[in-house]
N, C-alpha and C positions, 0 to 999 in steps of 0.2 A: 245470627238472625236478629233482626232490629225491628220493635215495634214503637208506633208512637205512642207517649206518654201524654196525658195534662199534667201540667205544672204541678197541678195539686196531687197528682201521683207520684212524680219525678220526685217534690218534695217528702213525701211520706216514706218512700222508699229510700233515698238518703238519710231519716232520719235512723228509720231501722237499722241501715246496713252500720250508721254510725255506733248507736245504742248498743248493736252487738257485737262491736269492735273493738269496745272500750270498755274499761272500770268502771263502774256506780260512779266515782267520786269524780268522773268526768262527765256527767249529764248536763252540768248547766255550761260547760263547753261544747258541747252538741248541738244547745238548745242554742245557743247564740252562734253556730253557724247556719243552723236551717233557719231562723230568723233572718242573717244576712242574706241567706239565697232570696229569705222572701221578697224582702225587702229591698233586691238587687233589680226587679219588673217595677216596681213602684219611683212616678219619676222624681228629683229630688229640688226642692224647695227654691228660688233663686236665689233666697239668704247664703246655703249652701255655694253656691257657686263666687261667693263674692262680694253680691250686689244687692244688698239688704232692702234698697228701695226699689229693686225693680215690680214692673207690674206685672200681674199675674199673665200665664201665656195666652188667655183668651180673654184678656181685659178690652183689648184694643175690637175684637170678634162681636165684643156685648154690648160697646158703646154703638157701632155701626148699624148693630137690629136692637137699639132701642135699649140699651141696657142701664143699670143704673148707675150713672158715675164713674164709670170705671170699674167697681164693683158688680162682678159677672156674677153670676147662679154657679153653686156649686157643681163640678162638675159628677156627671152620673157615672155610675160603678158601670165598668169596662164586664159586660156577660161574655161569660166564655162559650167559645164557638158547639151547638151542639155537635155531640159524640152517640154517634149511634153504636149499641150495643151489639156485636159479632155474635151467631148463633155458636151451637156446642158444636157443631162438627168444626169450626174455624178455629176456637179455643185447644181443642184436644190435639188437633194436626200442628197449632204452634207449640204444644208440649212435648210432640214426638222430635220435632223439627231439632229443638234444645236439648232434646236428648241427645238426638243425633250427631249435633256438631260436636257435642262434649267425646265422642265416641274420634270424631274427626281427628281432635287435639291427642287422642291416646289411653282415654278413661274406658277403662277392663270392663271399671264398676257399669258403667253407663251401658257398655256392651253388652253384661250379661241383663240386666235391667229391659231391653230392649223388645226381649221377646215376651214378657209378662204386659208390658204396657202396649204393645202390640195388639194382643189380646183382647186386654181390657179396653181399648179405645173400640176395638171392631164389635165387640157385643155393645157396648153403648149404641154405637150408629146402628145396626140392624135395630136395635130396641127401640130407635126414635119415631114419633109420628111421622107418619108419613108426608105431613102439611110441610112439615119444617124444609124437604126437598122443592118446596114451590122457589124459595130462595135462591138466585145462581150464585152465590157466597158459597154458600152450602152443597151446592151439586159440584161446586172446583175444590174446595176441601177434603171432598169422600174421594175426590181426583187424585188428590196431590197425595193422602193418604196410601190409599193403593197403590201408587207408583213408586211410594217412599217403604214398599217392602209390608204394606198392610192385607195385600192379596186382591182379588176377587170378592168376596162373599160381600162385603160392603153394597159395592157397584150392584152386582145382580140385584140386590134389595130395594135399591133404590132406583132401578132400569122398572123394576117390575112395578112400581107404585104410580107410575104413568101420573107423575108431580111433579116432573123437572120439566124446565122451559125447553121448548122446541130450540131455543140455538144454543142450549150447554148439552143435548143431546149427543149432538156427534163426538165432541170431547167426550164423553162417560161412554162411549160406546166404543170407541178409539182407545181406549183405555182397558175397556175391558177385553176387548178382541188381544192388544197388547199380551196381559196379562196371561189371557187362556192359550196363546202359541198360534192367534190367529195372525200372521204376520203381515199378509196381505189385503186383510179386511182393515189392520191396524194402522197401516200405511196411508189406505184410503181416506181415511176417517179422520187422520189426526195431519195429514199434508198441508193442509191447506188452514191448518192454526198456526195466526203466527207468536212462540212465546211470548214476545215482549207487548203483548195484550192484556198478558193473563196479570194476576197477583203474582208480588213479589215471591211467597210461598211455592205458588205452582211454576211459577216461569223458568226455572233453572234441570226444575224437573222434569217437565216437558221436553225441552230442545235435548236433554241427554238421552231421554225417552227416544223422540224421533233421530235421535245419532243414530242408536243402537239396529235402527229399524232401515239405516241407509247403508250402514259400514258395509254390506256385501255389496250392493249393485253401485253406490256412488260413495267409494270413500273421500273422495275430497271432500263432497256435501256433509257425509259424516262429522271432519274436521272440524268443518263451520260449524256447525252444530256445538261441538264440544267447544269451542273457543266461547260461541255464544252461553253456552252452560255457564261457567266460568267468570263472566261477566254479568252475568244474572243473578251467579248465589256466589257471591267469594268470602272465602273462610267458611262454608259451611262444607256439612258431608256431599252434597252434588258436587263441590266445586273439587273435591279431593277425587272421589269416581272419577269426575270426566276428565282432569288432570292424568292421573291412571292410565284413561283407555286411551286418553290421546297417544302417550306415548307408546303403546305395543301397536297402534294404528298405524303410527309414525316407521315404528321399526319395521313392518313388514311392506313399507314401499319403503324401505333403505334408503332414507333420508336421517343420514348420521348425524348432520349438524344440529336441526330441529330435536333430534333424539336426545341431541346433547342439553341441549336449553332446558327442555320440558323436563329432563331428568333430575337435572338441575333444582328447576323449580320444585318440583315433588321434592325432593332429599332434604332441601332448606326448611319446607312449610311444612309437610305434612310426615318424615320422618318415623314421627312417633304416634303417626295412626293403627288405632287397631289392626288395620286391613294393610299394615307397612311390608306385613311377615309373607305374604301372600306376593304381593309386587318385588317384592328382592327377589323370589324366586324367580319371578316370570322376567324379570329385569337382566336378570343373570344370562337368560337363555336367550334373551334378547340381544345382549352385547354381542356373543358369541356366534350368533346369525350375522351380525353386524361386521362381523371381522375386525375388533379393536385392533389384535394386538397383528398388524398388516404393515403397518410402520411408525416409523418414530410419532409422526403426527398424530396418527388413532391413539397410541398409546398414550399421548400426554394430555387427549382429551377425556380419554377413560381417570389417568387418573385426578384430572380436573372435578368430574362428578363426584369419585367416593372421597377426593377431600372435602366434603361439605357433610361428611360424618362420623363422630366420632371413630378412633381406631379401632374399636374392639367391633364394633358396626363394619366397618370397613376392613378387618380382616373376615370377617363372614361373608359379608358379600363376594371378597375373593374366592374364597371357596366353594360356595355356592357356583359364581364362574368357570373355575377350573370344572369341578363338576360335572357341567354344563356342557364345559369343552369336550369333555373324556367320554360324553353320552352321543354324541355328536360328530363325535373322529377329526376337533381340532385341535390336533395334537399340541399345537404351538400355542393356543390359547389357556389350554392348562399347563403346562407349563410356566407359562409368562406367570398367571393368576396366581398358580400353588406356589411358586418364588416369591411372591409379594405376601401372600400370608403367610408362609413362613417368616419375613423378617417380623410382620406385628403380634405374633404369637410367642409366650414364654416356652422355652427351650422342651419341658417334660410336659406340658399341658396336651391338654386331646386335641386340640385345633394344629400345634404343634405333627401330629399323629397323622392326622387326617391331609396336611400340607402336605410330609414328607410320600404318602399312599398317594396321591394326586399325581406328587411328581413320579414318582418311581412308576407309577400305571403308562406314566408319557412319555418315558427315558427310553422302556424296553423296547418302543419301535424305533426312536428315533436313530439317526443313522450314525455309528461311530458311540453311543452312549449305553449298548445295551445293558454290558455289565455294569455299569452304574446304576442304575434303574433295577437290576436285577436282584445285586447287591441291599439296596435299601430297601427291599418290599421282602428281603427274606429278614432285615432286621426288625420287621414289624409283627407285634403280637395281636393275633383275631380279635381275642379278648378284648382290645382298649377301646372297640369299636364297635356302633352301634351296626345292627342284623345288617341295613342294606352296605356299610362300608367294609363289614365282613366278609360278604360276597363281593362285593368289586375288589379285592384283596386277595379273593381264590382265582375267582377268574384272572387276572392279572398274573398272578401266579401259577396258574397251569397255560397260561398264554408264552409266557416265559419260559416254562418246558416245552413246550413245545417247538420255539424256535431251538432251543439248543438241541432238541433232539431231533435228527433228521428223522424223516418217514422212510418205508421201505423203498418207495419209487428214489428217496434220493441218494441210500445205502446202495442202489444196482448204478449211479453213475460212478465217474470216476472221481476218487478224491484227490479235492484240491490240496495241494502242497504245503506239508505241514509247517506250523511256526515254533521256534523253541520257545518263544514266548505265552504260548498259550496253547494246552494241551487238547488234543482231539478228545470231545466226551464220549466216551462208550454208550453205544446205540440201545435200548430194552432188546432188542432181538438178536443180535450181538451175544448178548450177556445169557440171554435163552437158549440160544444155540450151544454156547459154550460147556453151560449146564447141563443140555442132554447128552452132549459127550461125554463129556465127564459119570453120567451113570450109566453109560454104555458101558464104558471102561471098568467099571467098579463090576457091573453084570457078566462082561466076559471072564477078568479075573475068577470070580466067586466058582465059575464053570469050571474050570481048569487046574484048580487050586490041588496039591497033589495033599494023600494023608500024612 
């Protein structure tokens, strides 16, 4: 988020950042570079340039109206442009804003920070005079706030104080409809704003605002929207969200190439956002609808995106995919996935663990592989795994009894013709039948038995 500076701010703020950057015994090198910034606006002498006799640059301006000699009046100090002062609701939403983006880059701290200052911004604005709303500065700030995760409560405060201008109205109203689940009131109201009217602040927020509000009835328009977000607020937290949605937008009208790009982009910039841990999952599941691994080409576009992150990144994401595949019944997609985390994972490690359960969960259907598949999920311990991979380990495992154990419908066909290579498994009712013979036998004996 970028605000403008005066020179005499820019400079002051330079000087601090230097002051606190450096050793004591470095001040009066600090001091003689904010002196050169200063003195970098001030223009320089024509001595300077060369030409010791030249005349001054509005000598020739002074002789024309009258001047004396050649000798012009000095010239007057250049005032600097007034700077109208921004109310509290604009200040406090550019605080949130910088929090925000820090949160964008991967900062925990900033994320947990979030929801206190949250807070404390919304008790300030309900606490403000009511006059201060006459301002539409101020009625697009409590805007941009509530749409930036500050809620409702603001807006009604400020709806009810009947001080905001008849045309920031339908925005504040459009916002709050938004906000309370009124979807079609919110549609109304806020159609026919166009972002790129609003403040830099609001503008990026808005058009993801009205994405969200299109994606069912017009996702193309949706798209537009998000692209628009994006080019409103880039590098900020809007631009990361709408980056995001774009791409599960993208996924679900099966547009693999775009998926490819946007995914792309996300993995490069945004990687290490808070809200990173959230989209791998949903990404995961996304690939996976997508049918990566279909042929050679999906395949080398898939693995196009996760080399844009680190290995140990990118062996999670594999598994999260295989996962994916295995919740989903694409047999071939976890497969592919759990092979490729196995090679980035150390040999005894639990991702290791988790690879080999992945694949063995895909082996046991597939065709010609089941003892392989059967084989590795019986060498795996519950234990190394967390509750839910526990259970997809049982199930998996009584999935695999039960292929090798025929049912009774398939005990009454005729059996196929045995291999020496691999021995018929005895049936549970088989084995039950055998049993109660067996103490039939021992029952009859015991009758019979002479003294």
């Amino acid at each position: 988020m970028m605000f403008w500076m005066t020179p005499r701010h820019l400079l002051a703020r330079f000087s601090r950042a230097a002051a606190a950057s450096r050793p004591a015994s470095g001040l009066r090198s600090v001091a003689a570079a904010a002196l050169a910034v200063s003195l970098a606006a001030v223009p320089a002498p024509a001595a300077e340039h060369g030409d010791a006799h030249a005349p001054p640059a509005d000598s020739h301006a002074a002789d024309e109206h009258g001047g004396h000699g050649g000798h012009g009046a000095p010239a007057k100090a250049i005032e600097p442009l007034p700077v109208k002062a921004h109310g509290l609701p604009v200040e406090l939403t550019r605080t949130l804003q910088l929090l925000q983006d820090r949160i964008a880059r991967g900062s925990t701290q900033a994320h947990l920070a979030q929801r206190q200052l949250l807070g404390h911004i919304e008790q300030r604005l309900i606490a403000l005079d009511p006059e201060i709303w006459t301002e539409p500065e101020n009625v697009r700030a409590a805007v941009t706030f509530a749409l930036a995760g500050g809620g409702p409560a603001a807006l009604r405060v400020l709806l009810k104080s009947d001080k905001a201008p008849e045309a920031e109205q339908p925005l504040a109203l459009g916002a709050l409809a938004y906000l309370e689940g009124r979807e079609r009131e919110a549609r109304a109201k806020l159609a026919g704003i166009d972002p790129r009217t609003m403040p830099a602040g609001l503008a990026g927020q808005l058009a993801l605002t009205q994405s969200a509000l299109m994606v069912r009835e017009a996702p193309a328009k949706s798209l537009e929207l998000l692209d628009l977000a994006r080019l409103l607020a880039p590098g900020t937290l809007v631009e990361e969200g709408a980056l995001r949605r774009q791409i599960f937008v993208v996924a679900q009208g099966g547009d693999a190439r775009r998926f490819e790009a946007l995914a792309i982009q996300y993995l490069r910039r945004f990687r290490r956002s808070v809200y990173a841990g959230n989209f791998r999952q949903r990404f995961a599941g996304a690939l996976t609808r997508l049918d990566f691994d279909s042929d050679r080409t999906r395949i080398a576009s898939l693995e196009r995106m996760l080399d844009e992150i680190e290995p140990e990144s990118r062996r999670d994401l594999y598994l999260l995919v295989a996962r994916a595949g295995l919740e989903q019944g694409r047999r071939e997609t976890a497969l592919f996935a759990s092979e490729r985390a196995m090679g980035l994972a150390a040999p005894e490690s639990r991702p290791a663990a988790q690879a080999r359960l992945y694949r063995g969960a895909a082996l046991i259907v597939a065709d010609g592989r089941f003892e392989e598949g059967y084989e590795a999920l019986r060498s795996l311990d519950r234990t190394d795994f967390v509750a839910a991979d526990a259970e997809l380990l049982d199930a998996a495992l009584s999935t695999a009894q039960q292929i090798r154990t025929p049912s009774p419908v398939a005990e009454a066909a005729p059996a196929p013709p045995t291999s020496a290579n691999r021995p018929i498994p005895e049936s549970g009712s088989l084995l039950r039948a055998q049993e109660a013979l067996a103490r039939a036998e021992r029952a009859m004996g015991a009758g019979t038995g002479t003294p």
